[in-house]
C-alpha positions in Angstrom: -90.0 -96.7 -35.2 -87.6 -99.3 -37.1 -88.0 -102.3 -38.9 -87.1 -104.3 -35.9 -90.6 -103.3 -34.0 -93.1 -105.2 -35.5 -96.0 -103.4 -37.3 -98.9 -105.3 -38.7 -99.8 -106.7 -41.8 -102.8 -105.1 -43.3 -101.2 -102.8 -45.4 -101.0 -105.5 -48.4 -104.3 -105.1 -49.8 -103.0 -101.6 -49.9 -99.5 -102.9 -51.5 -101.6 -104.8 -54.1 -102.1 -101.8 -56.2 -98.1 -101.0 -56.3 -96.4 -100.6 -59.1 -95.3 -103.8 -60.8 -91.9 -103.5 -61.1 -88.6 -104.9 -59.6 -85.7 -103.1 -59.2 -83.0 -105.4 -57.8 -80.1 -104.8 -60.3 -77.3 -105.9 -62.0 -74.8 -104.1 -62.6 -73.8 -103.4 -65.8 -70.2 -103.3 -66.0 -69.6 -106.4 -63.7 -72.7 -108.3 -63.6 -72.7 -107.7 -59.9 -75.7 -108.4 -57.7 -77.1 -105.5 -56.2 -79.5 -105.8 -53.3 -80.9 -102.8 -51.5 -81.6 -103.7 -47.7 -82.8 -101.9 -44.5 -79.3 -100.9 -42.4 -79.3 -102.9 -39.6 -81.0 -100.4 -36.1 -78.2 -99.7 -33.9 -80.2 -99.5 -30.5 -81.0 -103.1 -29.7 -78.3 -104.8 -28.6 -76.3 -108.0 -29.8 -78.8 -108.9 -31.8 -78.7 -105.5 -33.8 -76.6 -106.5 -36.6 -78.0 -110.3 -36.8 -80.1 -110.0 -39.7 -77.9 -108.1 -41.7 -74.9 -110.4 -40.8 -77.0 -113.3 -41.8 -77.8 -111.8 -44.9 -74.5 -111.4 -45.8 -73.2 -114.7 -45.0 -76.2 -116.3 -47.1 -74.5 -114.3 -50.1 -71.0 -114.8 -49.0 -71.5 -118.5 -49.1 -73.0 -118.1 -53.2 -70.3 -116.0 -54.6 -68.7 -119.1 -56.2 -72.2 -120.2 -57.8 -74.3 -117.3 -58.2 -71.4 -114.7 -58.6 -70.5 -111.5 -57.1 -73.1 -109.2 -54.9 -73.0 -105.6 -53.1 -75.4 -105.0 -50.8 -76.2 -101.0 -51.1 -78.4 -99.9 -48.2 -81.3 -97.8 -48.5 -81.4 -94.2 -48.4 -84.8 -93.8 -46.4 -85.6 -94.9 -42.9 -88.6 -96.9 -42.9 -90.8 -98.8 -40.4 -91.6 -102.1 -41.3 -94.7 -101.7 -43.4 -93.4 -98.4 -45.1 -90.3 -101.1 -46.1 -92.5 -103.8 -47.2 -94.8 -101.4 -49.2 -91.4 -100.0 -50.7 -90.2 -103.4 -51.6 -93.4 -104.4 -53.3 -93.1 -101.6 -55.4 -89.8 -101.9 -56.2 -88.9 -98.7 -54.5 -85.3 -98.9 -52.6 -85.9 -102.0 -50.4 -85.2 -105.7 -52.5 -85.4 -108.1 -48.9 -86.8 -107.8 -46.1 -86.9 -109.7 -43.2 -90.6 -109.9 -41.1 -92.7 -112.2 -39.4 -94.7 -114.3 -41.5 -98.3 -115.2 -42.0 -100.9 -116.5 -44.5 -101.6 -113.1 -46.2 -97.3 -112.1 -46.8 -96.9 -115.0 -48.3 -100.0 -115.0 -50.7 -98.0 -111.6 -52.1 -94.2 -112.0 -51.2 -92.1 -114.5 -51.3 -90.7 -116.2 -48.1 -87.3 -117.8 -48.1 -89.0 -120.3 -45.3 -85.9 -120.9 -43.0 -86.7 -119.6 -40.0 -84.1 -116.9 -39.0 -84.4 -116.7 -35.5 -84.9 -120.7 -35.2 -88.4 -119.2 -34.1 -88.0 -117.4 -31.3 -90.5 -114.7 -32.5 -92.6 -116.6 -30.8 -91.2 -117.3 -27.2 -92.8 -114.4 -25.4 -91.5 -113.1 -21.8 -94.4 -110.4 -20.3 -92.7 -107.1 -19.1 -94.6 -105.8 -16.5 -94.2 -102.5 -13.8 -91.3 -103.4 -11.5 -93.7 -103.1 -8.5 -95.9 -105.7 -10.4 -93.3 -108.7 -11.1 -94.5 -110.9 -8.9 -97.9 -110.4 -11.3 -98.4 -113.7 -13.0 -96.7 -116.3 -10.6 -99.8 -118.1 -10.6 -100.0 -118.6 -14.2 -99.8 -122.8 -15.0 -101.9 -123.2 -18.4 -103.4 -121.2 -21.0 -106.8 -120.8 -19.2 -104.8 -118.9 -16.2 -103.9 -115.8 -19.0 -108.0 -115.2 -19.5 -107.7 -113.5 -16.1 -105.3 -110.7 -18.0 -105.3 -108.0 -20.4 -102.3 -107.6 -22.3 -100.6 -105.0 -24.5 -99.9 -104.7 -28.6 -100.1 -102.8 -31.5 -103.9 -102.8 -33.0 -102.2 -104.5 -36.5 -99.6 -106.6 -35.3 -100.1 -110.1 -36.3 -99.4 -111.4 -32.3 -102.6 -109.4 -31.5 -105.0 -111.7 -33.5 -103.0 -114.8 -32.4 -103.9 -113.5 -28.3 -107.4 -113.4 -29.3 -107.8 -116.7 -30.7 -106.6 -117.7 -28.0 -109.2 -116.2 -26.2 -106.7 -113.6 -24.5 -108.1 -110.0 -23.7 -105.8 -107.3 -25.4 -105.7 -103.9 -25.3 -103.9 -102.0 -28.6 -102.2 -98.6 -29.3 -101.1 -97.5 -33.3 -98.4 -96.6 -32.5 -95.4 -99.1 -30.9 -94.0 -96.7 -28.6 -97.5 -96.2 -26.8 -97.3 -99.2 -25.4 -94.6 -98.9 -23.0 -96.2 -95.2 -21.6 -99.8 -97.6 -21.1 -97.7 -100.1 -19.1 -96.6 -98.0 -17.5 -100.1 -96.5 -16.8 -101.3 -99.8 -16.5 -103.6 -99.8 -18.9 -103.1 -103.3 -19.1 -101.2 -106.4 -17.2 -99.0 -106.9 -19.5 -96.8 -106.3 -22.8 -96.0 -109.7 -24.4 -92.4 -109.6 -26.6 -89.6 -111.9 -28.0 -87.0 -112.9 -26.1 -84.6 -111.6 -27.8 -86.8 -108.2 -27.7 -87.3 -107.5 -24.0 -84.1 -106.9 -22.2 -83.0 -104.1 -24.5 -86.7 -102.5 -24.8 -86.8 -102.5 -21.0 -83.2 -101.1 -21.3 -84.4 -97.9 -23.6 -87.1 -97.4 -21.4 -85.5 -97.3 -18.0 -87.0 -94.3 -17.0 -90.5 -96.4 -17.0 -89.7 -98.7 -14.2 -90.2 -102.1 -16.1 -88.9 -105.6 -16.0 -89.8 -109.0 -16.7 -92.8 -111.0 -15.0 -91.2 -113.5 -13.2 -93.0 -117.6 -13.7 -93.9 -118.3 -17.2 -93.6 -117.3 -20.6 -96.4 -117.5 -23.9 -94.4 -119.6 -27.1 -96.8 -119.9 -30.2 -95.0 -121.2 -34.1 -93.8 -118.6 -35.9 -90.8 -117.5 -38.1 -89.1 -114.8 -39.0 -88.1 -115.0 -42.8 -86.2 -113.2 -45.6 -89.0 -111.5 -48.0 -88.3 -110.8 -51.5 -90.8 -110.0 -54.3 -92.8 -112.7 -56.3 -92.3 -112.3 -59.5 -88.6 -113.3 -61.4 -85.7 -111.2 -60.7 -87.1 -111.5 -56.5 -87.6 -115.3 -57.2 -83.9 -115.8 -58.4 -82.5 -113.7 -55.1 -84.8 -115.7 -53.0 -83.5 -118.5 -54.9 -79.7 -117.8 -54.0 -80.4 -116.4 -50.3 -82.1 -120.4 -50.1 -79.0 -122.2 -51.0 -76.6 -119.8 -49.1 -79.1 -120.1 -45.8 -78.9 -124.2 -46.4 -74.7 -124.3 -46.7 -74.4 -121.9 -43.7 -76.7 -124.2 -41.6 -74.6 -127.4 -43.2 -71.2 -125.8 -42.0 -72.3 -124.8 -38.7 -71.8 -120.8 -39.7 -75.5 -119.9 -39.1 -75.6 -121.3 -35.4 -72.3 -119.5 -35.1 -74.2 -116.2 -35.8 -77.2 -117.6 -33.6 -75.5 -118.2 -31.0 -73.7 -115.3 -30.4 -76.2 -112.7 -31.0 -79.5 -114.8 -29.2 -78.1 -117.4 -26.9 -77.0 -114.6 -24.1 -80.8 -113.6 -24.3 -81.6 -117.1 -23.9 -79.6 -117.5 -21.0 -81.0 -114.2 -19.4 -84.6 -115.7 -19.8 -84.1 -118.9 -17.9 -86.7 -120.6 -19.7 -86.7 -124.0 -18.1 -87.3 -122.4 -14.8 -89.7 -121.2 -16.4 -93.7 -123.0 -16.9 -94.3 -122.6 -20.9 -97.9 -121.8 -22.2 -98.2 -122.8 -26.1 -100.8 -121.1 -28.0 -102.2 -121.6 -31.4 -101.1 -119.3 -34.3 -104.2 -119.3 -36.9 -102.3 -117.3 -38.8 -99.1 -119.8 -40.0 -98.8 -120.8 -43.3 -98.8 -124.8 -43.7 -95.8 -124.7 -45.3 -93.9 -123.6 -42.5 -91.4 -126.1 -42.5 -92.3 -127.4 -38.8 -91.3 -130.6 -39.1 -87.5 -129.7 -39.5 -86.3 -129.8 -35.4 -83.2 -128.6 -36.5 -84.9 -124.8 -37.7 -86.1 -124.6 -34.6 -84.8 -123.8 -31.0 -87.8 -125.2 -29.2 -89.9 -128.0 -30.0 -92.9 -126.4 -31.6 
């Protein structure tokens, strides 16, 4: 598992007892920046090297003001909680990027521009190929009571389904849930569209695809993490400013568009009915206001 499939977030009252210390560096010689990140997963497609790209290009657009950086990547594979318990700790991981919710931002700090313009949240179900006719007559969010769905027992989306008052069925471990869909266990496995196409790819063996009729959107974001305390505040601080000028200068939707718009495309949402849901677990900051963070109108 890789920090691009989502684990859950309970592990921070577990981080909370960590080791206090920071150990983004500057180098001594040349007063260069260095930042330890997560080496971009090479087994998802386009979209593979987006987070890392954007990283870079939020630095690249700061060299003038906040001076020279190297980004060093981290010697040690690590899920996503293993990298956000590392960072907290100041243990070879200085950013990460992750959903958010109420409790990671009570303990990190978010950089609140929403990476993926919030398509975390837009959710195509994969299904059994025989099945993919499944959920045709799904209108409005009462119509998904009639359905269990699939998702890891921490993962933030599985408290947002049942708020919702959606049945779900968990596994621990991520790559469960494609041999209990297959089993049919449940309906369905809810994931990003951006997610989905190259999942169903590395799973061919399993006979899946994508229900055809609707999709499930809810707000969320996926943001660059650093630690709160100075040294994290003063990379969040630059990663901010280089974020805004790439937006400003069209180089962020350059990077969007070619790594999530031909998964866009492959979705077809406006043939498509769209089910919102309710996300109890956003922050209110979340800068929802902004249309222009955000791909759809949340």
């Amino acid at each position: 598992m890789n920090i691009y499939k989502k684990t859950g977030w309970f592990f921070v009252l577990s981080c909370l007892s960590l080791s206090p210390f920071f150990f983004s560096s500057v180098s001594a010689q040349d007063n260069t920046l260095v930042i330890r990140y997560l080496p971009p997963d090479e087994d998802v497609g386009s979209r593979s090297q987006y987070y890392y790209q954007l990283l870079k290009l939020a630095l690249d657009k700061t060299v003038d003001s906040h001076g020279a950086y190297e980004l060093k990547p981290s010697t040690k594979a690590m899920n996503q909680r293993d990298a956000l318990k590392a960072m907290m700790a100041g243990q070879g991981v200085d950013v990460v990027h992750t959903m958010t919710d109420k409790t990671r931002e009570r303990v990190l700090l978010p950089i609140r521009i929403p990476l993926d313009k919030g398509l975390i949240g837009v959710r195509l179900i994969m299904v059994n190929k025989s099945e993919q006719d499944k959920f045709l007559n799904v209108k409005q969010t009462s119509d998904l009571k009639r359905y269990t769905f699939g998702q890891g027992h921490d993962w933030p989306d599985t408290e947002i389904l049942r708020f919702n008052d959606v049945k779900v069925n968990t596994a621990p471990e991520y790559g469960q849930l494609f041999k209990m869909l297959q089993a049919k266990n449940f309906d369905g496995f809810p994931r990003a569209v951006f997610e989905i196409w190259d999942e169903i790819e590395n799973h061919k063996d399993k006979n899946l695809t994508v229900a055809e009729g609707f999709y499930i959107y809810y707000p969320a974001a996926m943001y660059f993490f650093v630690r709160k305390d100075i040294n994290g505040a003063a990379v969040g601080r630059r990663l901010e400013a280089g974020l805004k000028i790439a937006l400003k200068d069209g180089s962020f939707d350059k990077l969007f568009n070619t790594a999530m718009m031909p998964y866009i495309n492959k979705a077809k949402l406006k043939e498509r009915i769209g089910i919102k849901l309710k996300n109890p677990l956003l922050p209110e900051e979340t800068p929802l206001s902004d249309s222009s963070l955000w791909y759809l109108n949340l």
